[in-house]
C-alpha positions as CSV (number, residue, x, y, z in Angstrom):
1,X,133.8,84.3,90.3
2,X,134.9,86.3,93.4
3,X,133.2,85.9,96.6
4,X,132.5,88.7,99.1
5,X,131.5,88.3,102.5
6,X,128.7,90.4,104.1
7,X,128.5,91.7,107.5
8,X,125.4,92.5,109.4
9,X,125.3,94.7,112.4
10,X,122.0,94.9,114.1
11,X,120.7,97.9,116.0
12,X,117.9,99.0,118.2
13,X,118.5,103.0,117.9
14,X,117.9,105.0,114.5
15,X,120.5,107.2,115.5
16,X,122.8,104.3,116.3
17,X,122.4,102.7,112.4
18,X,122.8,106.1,111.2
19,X,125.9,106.6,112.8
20,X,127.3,103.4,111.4
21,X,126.0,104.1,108.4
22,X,128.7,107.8,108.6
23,X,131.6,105.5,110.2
24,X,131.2,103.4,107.2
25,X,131.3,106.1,104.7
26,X,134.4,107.6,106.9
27,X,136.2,104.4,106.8
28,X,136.1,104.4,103.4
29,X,133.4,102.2,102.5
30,X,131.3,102.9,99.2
31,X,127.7,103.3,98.8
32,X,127.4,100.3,97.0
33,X,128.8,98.2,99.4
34,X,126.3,98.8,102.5
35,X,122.3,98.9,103.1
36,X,119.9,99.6,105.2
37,X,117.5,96.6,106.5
38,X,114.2,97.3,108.5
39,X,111.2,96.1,109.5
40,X,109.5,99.1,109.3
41,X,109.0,101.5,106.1
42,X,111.4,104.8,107.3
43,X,111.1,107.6,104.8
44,X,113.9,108.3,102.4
45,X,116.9,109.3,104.3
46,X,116.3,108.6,107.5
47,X,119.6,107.0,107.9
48,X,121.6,109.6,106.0
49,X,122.1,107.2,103.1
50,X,121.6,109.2,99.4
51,X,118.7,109.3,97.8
52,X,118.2,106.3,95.2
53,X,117.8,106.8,91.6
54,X,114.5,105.7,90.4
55,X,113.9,104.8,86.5
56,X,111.2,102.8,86.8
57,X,108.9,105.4,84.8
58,X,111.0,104.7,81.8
59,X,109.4,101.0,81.5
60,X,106.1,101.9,80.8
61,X,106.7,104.4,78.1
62,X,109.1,101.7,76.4
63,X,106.3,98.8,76.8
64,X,103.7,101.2,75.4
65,X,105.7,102.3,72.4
66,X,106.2,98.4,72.2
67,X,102.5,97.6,72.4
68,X,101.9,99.9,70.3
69,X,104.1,99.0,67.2
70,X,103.0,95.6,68.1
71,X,99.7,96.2,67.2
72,X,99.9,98.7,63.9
73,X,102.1,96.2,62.8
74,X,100.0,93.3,63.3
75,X,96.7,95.2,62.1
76,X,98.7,96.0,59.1
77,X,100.1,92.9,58.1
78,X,97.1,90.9,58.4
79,X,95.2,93.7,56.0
80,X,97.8,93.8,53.8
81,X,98.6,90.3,53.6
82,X,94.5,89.7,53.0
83,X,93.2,92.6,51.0
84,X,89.6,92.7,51.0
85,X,88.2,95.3,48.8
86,X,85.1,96.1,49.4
87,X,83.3,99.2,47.8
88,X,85.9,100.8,47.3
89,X,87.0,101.7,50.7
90,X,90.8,102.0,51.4
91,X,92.8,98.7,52.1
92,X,94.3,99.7,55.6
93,X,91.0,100.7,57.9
94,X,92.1,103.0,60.2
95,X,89.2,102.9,62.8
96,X,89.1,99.0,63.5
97,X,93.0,98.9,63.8
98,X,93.1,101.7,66.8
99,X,91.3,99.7,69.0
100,X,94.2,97.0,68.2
101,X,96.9,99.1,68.7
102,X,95.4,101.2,71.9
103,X,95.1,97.4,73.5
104,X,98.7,96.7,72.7
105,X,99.6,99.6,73.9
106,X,98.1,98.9,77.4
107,X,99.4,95.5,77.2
108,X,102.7,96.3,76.2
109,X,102.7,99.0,79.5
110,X,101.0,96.9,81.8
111,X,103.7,93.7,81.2
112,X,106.7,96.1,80.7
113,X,105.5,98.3,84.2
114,X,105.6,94.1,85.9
115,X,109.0,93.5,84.4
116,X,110.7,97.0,85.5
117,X,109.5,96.6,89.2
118,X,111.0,93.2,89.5
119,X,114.4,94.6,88.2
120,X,114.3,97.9,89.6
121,X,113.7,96.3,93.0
122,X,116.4,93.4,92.4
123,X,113.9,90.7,92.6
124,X,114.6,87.9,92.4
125,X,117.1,88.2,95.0
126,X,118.6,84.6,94.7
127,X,121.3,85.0,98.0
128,X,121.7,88.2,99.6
129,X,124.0,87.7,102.3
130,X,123.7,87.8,106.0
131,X,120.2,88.5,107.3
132,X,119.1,87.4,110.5
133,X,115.6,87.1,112.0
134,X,115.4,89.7,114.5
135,X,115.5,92.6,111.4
136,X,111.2,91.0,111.2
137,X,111.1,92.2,115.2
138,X,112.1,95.5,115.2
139,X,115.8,95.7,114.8
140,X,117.7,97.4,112.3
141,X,120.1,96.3,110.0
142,X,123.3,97.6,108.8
143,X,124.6,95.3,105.8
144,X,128.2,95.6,104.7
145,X,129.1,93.5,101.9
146,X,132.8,93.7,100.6
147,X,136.0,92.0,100.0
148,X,136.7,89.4,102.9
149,X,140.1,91.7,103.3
150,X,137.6,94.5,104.6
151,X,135.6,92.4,106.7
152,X,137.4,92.8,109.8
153,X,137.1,96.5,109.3
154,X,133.3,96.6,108.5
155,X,132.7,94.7,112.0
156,X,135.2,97.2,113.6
157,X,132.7,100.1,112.6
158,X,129.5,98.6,113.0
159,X,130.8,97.4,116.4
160,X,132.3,101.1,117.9
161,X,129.1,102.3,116.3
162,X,126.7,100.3,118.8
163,X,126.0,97.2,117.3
164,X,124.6,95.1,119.0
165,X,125.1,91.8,117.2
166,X,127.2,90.6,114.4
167,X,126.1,88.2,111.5
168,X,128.6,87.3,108.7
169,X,127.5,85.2,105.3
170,X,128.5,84.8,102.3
171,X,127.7,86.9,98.6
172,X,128.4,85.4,95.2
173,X,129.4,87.6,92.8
């Protein structure tokens, strides 16, 4: 298991974070390897950093389809398995098992929709690295989290880009 160590660089200036955020891009750090920590909600590229890619809508449709063949299924099995003939109506009833299967359907969206949003957001975050108080106040955070080769450079950056304070901690990977 290789540890990395991250870097945070806090600023009082959106311009100032956004900067660091282009130093860190021009000193060759990936995209992967830094983030943006605030306080406040900022819209979506504020800082310059590239627009995430969201799947969560994928979740739902696979939890529905889920649900869904959850419930024919069950329906179906337990007709099948107990075949009550009566007047000679078919075997599978069609009307009762849709209600069945349109509730596992919503079920099977509702907990697959809960289960996307806590991976697409990376919850639980068990140890994220350097974070420091101040972010809760109004600062801005620049995270870098790389190779403890790279460290010295990631400080370097965030401090010639106006940081005002430097945090270091650890990341297990």
């Amino acid at each position: 298991m290789l540890a990395k160590r991250s870097v945070l660089g806090l600023f009082t200036e959106v311009d100032a974070a956004a900067d660091a955020l282009d130093a860190l891009r021009d000193a060759g750090f990936d995209h992967g390897e830094y983030e943006i920590l605030t306080g406040t909600p900022y819209p979506e590229g504020t800082f310059g950093e590239e627009e995430p890619k969201h799947t969560l809508y994928r979740w739902p449709l696979i939890g529905a389809a889920c649900g869904f063949i959850v419930g024919l299924a069950l329906t179906s099995g337990t007709q099948l398995a107990y075949p009550l003939v009566t007047g000679g109506k078919p075997v599978l009833s069609i009307p009762p098992m849709s209600i069945i299967m349109y509730e596992g359907t919503m079920l099977g969206a509702i907990i697959f929709t809960v289960i996307g949003i806590l991976i697409e957001s990376r919850l639980p975050r068990l140890f994220m690295g350097a974070y420091d108080e101040r972010v809760t106040e109004g600062y801005i955070a620049v995270t870098v989290t790389t190779s403890e080769e790279r460290v010295g450079g990631a400080e370097e950056v965030l401090y010639a880009s106006g940081a005002e304070d430097i945090k270091r901690g650890w990341e297990n990977n």
